[in-house]
Biopython code that builds the backbone (N, CA, C, O; Angstrom):
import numpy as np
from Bio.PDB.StructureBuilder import StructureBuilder

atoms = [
    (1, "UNK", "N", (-11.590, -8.654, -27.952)),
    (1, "UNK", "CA", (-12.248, -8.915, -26.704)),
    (1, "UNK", "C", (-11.197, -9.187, -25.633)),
    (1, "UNK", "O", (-10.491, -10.184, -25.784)),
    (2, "UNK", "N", (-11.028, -8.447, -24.622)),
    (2, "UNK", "CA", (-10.530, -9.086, -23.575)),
    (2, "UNK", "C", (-10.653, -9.963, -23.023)),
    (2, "UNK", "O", (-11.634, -10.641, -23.328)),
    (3, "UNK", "N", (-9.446, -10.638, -21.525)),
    (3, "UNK", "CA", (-9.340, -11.628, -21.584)),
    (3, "UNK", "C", (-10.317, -11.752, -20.170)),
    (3, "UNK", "O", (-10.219, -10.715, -19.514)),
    (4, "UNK", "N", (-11.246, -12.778, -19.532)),
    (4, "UNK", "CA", (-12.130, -12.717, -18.491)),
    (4, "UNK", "C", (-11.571, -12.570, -17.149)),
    (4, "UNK", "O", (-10.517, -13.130, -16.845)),
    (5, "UNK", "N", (-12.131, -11.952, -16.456)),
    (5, "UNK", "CA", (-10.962, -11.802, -14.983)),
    (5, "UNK", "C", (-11.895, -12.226, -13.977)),
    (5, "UNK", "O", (-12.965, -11.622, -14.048)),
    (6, "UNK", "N", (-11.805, -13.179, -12.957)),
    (6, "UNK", "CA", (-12.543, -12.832, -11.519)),
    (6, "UNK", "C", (-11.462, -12.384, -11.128)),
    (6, "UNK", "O", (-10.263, -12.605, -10.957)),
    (7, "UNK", "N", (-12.999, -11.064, -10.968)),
    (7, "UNK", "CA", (-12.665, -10.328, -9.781)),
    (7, "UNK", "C", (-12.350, -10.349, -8.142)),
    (7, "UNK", "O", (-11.647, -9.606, -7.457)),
    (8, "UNK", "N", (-12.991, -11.264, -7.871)),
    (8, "UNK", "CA", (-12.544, -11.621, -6.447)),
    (8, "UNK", "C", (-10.735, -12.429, -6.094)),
    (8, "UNK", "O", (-10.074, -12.437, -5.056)),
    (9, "UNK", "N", (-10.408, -13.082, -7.636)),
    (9, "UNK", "CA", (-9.266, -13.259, -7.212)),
    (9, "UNK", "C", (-8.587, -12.546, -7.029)),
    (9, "UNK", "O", (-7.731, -12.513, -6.146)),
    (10, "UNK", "N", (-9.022, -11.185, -8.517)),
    (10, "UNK", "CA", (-7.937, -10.315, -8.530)),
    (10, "UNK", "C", (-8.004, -9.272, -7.344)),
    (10, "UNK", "O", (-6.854, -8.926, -7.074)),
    (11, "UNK", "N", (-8.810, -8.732, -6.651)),
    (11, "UNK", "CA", (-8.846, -7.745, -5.488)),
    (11, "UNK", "C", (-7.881, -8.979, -4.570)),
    (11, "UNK", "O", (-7.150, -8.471, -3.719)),
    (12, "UNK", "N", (-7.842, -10.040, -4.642)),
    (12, "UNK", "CA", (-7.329, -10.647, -3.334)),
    (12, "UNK", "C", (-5.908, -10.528, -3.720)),
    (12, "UNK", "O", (-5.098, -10.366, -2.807)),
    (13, "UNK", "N", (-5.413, -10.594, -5.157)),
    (13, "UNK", "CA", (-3.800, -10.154, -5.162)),
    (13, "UNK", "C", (-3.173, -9.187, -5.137)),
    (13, "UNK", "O", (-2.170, -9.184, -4.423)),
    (14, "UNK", "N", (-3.456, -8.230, -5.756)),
    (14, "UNK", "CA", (-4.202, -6.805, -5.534)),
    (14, "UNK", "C", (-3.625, -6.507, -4.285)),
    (14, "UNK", "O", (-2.536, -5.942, -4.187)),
    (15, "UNK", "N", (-4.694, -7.062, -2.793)),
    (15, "UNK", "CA", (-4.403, -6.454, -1.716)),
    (15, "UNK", "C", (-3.290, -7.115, -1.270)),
    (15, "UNK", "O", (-2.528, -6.390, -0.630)),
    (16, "UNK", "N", (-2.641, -9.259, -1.509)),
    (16, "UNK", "CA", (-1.300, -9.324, -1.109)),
    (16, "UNK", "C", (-0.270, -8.408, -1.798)),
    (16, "UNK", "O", (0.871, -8.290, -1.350)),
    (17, "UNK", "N", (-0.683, -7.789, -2.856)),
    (17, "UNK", "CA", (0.771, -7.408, -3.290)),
    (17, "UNK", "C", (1.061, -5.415, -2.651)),
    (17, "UNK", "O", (1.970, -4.601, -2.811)),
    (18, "UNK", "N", (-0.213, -5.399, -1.965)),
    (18, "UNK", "CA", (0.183, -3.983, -1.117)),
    (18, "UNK", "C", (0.374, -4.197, 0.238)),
    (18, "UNK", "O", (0.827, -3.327, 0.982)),
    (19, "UNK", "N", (-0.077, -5.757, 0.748)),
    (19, "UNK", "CA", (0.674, -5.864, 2.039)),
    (19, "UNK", "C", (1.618, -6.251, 2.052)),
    (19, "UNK", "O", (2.123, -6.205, 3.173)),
    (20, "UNK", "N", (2.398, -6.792, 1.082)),
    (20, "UNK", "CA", (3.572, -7.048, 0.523)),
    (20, "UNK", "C", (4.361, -5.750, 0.960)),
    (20, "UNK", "O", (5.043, -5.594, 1.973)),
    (21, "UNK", "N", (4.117, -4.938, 0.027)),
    (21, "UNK", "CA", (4.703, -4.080, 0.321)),
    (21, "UNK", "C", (4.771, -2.865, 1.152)),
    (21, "UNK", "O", (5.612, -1.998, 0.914)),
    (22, "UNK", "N", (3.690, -2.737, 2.386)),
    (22, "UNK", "CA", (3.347, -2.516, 3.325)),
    (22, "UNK", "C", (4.082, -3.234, 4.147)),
    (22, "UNK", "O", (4.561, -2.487, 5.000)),
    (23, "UNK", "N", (4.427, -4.433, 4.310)),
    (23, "UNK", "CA", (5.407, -5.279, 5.276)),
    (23, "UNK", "C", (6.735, -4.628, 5.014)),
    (23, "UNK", "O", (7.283, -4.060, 5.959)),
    (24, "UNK", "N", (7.424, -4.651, 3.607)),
    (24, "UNK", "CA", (8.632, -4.066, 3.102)),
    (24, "UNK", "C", (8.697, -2.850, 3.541)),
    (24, "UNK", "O", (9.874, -2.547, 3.343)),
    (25, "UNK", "N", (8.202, -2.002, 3.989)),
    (25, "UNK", "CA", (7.991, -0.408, 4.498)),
    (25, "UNK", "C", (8.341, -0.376, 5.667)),
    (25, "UNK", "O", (9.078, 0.513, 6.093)),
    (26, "UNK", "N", (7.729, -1.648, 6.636)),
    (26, "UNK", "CA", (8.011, -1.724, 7.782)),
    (26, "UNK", "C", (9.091, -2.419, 8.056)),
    (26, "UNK", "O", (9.441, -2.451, 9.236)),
    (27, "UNK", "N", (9.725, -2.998, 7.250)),
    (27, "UNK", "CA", (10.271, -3.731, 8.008)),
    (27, "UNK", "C", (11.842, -2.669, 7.818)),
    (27, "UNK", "O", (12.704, -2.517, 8.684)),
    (28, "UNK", "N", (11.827, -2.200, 6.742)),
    (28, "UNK", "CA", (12.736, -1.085, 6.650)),
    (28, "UNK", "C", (12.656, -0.122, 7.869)),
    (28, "UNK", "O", (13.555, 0.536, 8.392)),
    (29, "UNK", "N", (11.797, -0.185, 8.071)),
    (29, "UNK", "CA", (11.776, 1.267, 9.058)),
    (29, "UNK", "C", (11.831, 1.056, 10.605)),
    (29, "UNK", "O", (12.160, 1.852, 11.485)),
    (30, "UNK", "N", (11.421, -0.219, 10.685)),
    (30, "UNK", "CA", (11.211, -0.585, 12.160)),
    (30, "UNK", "C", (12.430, -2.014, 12.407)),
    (30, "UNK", "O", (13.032, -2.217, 13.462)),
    (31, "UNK", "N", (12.519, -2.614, 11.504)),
    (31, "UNK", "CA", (13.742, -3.588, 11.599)),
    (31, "UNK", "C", (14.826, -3.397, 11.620)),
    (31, "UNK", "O", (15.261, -2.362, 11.116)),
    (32, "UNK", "N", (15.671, -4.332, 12.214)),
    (32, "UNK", "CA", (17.374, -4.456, 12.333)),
    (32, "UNK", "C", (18.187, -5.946, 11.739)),
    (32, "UNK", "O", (18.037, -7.129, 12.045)),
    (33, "UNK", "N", (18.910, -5.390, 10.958)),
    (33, "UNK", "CA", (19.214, -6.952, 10.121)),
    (33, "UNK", "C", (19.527, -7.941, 11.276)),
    (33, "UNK", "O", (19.295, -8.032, 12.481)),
    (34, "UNK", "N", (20.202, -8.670, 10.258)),
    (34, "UNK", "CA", (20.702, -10.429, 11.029)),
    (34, "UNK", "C", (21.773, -9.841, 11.768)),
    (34, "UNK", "O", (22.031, -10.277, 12.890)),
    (35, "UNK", "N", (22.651, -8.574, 11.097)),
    (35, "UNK", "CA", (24.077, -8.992, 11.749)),
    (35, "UNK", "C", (23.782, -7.930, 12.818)),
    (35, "UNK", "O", (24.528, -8.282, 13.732)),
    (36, "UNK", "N", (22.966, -6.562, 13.341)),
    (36, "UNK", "CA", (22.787, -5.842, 13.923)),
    (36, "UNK", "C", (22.300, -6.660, 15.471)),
    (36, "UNK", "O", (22.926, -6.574, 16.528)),
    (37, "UNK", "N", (21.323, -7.263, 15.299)),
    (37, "UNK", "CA", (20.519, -8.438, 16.121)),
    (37, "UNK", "C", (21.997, -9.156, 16.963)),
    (37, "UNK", "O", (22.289, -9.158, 18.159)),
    (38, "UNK", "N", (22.766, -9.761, 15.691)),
    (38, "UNK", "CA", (23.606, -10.719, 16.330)),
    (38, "UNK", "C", (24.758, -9.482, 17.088)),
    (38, "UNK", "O", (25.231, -9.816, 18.175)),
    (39, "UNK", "N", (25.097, -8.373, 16.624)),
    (39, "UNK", "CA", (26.303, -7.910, 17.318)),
    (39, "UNK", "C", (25.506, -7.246, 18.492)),
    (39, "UNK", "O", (26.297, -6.480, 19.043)),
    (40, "UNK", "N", (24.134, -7.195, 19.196)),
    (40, "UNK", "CA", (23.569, -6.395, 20.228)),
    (40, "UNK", "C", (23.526, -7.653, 20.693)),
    (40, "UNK", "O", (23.331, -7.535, 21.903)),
    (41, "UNK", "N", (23.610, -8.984, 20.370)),
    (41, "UNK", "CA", (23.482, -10.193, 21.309)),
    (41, "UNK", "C", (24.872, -10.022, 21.813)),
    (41, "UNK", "O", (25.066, -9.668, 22.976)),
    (42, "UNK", "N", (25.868, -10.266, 20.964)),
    (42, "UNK", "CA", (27.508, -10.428, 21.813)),
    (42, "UNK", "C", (27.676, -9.454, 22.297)),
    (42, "UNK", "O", (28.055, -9.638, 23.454)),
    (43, "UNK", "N", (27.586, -8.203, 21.991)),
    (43, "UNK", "CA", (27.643, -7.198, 23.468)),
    (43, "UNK", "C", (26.726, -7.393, 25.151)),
    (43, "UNK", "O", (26.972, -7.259, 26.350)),
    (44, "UNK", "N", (25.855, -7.690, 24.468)),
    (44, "UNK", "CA", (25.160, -8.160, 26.129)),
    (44, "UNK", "C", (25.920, -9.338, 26.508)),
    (44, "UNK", "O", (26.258, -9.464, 27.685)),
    (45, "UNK", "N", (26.177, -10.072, 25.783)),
    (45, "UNK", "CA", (26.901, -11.133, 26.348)),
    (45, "UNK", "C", (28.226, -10.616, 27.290)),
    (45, "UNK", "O", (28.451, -10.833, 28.481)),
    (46, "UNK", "N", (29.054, -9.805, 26.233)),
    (46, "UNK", "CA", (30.285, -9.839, 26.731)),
    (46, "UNK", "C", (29.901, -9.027, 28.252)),
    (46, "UNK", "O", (30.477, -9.366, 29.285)),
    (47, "UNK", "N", (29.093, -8.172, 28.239)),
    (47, "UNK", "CA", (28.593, -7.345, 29.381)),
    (47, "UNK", "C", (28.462, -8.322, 30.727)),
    (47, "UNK", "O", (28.873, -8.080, 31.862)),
    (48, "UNK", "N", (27.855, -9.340, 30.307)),
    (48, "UNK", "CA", (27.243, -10.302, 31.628)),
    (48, "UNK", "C", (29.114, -10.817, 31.537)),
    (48, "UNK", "O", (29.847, -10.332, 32.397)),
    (49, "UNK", "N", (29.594, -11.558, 30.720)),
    (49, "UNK", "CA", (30.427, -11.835, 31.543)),
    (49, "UNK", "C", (31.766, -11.027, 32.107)),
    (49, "UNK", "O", (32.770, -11.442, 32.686)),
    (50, "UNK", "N", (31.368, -9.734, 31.703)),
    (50, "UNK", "CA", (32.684, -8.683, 32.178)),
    (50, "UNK", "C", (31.770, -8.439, 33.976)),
    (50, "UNK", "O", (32.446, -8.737, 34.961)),
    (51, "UNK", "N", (30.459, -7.969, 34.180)),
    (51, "UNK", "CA", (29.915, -8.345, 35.486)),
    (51, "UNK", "C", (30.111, -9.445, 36.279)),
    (51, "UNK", "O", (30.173, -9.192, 37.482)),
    (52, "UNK", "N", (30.263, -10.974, 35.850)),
    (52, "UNK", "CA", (30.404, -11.881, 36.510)),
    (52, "UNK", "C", (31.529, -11.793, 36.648)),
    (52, "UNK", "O", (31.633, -11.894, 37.871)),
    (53, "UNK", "N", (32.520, -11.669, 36.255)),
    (53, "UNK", "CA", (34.246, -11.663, 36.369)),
    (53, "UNK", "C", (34.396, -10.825, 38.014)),
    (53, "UNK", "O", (34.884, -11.459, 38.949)),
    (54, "UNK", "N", (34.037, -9.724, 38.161)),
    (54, "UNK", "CA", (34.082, -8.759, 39.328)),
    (54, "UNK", "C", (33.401, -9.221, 40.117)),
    (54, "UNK", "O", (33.624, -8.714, 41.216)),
    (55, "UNK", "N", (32.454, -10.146, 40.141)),
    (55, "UNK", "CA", (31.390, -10.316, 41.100)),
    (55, "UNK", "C", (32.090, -10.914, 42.420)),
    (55, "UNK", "O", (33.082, -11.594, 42.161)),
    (56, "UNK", "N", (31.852, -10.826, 43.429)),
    (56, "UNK", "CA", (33.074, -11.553, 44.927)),
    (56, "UNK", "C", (31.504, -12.644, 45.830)),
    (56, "UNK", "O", (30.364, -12.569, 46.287)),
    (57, "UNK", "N", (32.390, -13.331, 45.618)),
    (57, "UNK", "CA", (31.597, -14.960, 46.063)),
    (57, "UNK", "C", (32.210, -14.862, 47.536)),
    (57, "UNK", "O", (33.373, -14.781, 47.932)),
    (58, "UNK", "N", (31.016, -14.899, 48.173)),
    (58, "UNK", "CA", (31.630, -15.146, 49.494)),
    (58, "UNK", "C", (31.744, -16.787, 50.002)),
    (58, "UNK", "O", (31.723, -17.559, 49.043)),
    (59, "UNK", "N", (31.858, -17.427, 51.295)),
    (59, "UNK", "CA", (32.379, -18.468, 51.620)),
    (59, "UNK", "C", (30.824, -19.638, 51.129)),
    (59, "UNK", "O", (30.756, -20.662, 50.449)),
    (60, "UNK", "N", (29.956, -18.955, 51.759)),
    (60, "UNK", "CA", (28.798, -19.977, 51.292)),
    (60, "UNK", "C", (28.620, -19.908, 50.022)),
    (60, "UNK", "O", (27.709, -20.621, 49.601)),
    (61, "UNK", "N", (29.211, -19.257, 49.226)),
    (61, "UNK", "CA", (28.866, -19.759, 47.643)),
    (61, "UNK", "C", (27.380, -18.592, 46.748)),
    (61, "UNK", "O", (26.779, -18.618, 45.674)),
    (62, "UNK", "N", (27.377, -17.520, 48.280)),
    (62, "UNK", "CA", (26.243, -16.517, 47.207)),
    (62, "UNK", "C", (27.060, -14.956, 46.971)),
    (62, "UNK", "O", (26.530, -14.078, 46.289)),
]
sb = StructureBuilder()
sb.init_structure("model")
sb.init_model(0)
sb.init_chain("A")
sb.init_seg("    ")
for serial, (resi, resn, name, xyz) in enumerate(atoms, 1):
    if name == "N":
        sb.init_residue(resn, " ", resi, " ")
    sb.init_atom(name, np.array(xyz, "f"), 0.0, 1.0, " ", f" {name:<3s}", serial, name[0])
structure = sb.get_structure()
């Protein structure tokens, strides 16, 4: 004899373990790691301050 199952639990793991991996699909395909994220942050950075460096301040300060 087999062993008794609800069913309602099991459809409910069932469907986390295909949005599971429905998330994993996406996130491959549409994501950018930690270090991609962090090296498009220090380039904008360095950008703003290679712009501010050139920028010419006149006497009142704008």
């Amino acid at each position: 004899m087999g062993e008794i199952v609800n069913l309602r639990r099991a459809r409910k793991i069932a469907k986390r373990r295909e949005d599971a991996a429905r998330a994993a699909e996406n996130r491959f395909a549409h994501g950018r790691t930690k270090n991609e994220r962090a090296l498009e942050e220090a380039r904008a950075e360095k950008s703003r301050r290679e712009l501010d460096a050139h920028r010419l301040e006149t006497e009142d300060g704008r």
